[in-house]
C-alpha positions as CSV (number, residue, x, y, z in Angstrom):
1,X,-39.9,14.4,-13.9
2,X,-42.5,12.0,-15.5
3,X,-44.5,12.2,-12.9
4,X,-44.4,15.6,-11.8
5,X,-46.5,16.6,-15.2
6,X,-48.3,13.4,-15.3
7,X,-50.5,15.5,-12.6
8,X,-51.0,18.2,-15.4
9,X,-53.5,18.1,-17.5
10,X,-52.4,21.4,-19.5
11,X,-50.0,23.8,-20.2
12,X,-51.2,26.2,-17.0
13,X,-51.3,23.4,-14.7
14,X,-47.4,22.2,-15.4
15,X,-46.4,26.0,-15.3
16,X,-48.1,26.1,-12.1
17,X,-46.1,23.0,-10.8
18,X,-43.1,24.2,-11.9
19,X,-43.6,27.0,-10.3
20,X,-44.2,25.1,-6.7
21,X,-41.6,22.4,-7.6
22,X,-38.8,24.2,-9.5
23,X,-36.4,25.5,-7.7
24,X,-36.1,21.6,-5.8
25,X,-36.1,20.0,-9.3
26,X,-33.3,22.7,-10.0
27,X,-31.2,21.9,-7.3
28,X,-32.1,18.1,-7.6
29,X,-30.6,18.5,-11.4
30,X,-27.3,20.3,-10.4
31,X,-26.4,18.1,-7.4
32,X,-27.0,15.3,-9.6
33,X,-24.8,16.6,-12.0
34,X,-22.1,17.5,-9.6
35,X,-22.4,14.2,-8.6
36,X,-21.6,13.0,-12.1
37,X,-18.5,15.3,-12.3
38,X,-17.2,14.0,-9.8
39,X,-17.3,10.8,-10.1
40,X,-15.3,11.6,-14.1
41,X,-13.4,12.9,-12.4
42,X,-12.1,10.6,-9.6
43,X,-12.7,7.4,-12.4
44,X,-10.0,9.3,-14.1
45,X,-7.8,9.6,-11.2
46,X,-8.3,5.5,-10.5
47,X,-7.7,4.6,-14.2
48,X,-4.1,6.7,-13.8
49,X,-3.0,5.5,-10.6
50,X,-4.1,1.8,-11.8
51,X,-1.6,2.4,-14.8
52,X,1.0,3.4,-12.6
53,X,0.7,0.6,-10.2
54,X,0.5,-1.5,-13.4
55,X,4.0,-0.3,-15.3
56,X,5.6,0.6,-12.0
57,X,4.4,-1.8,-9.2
58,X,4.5,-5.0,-11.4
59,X,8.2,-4.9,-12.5
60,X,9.2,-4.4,-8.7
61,X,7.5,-7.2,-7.7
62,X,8.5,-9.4,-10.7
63,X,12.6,-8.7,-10.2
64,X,11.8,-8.9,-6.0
65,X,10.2,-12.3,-6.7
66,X,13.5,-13.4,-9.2
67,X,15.8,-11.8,-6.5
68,X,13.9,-14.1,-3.4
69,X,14.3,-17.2,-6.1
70,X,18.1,-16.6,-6.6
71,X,18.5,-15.8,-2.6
72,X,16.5,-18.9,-2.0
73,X,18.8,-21.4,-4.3
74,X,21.8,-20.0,-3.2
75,X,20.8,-20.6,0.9
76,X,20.4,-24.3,0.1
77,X,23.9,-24.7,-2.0
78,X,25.3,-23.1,1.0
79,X,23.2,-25.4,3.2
80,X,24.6,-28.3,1.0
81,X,28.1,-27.1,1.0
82,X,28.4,-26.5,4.9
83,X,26.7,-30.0,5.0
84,X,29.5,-32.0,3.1
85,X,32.3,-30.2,5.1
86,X,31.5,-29.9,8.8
87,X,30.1,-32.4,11.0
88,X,28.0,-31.3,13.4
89,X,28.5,-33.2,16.7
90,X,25.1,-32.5,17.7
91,X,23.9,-34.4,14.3
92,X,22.2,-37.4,16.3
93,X,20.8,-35.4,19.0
94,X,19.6,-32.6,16.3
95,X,17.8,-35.5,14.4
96,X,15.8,-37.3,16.9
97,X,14.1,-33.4,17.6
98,X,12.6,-33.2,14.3
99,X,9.1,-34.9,13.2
């Protein structure tokens, strides 16, 4: 905008370049506010879902991780039990095959 009445050097010249350049630097000002709008507008809608993945998400993931943890102990005092009372027959063969 600056520059588009640096080229004037008085009052009749910038009337005359608004009067060639106005309706772009109109429509240049509303698209840029649109453009501001919007993006309110969608920042809000990112801070809200943020939130909700935040005090919704979270806890499901934190009790999903406990609940894996518990699974995951009791598998190998399961493991460990069925180890103590059943020999495997295949023990010797089943040993050599792992690294």
């Amino acid at each position: 905008m600056e520059l588009l009445f640096a080229q004037a050097d008085t009052f009749a010249d910038a009337v005359a370049l608004l009067k060639q350049y106005g309706p772009l630097v109109l429509v240049t000002a509303i698209l840029l506010w649109q453009s501001w709008v919007r993006e309110n507008r969608m920042n809000k809608r990112i801070v809200k879902l943020e939130d909700e993945q935040r005090s919704v998400l979270m806890p499901l993931v934190e009790r999903s991780a406990d609940v894996i943890a518990q699974n995951t102990l009791m598998m190998e005092r399961l493991e460990k039990a069925l180890d103590n009372r059943f020999v495997c027959p295949l023990k010797d063969t089943c040993a050599r095959q792992q690294p």
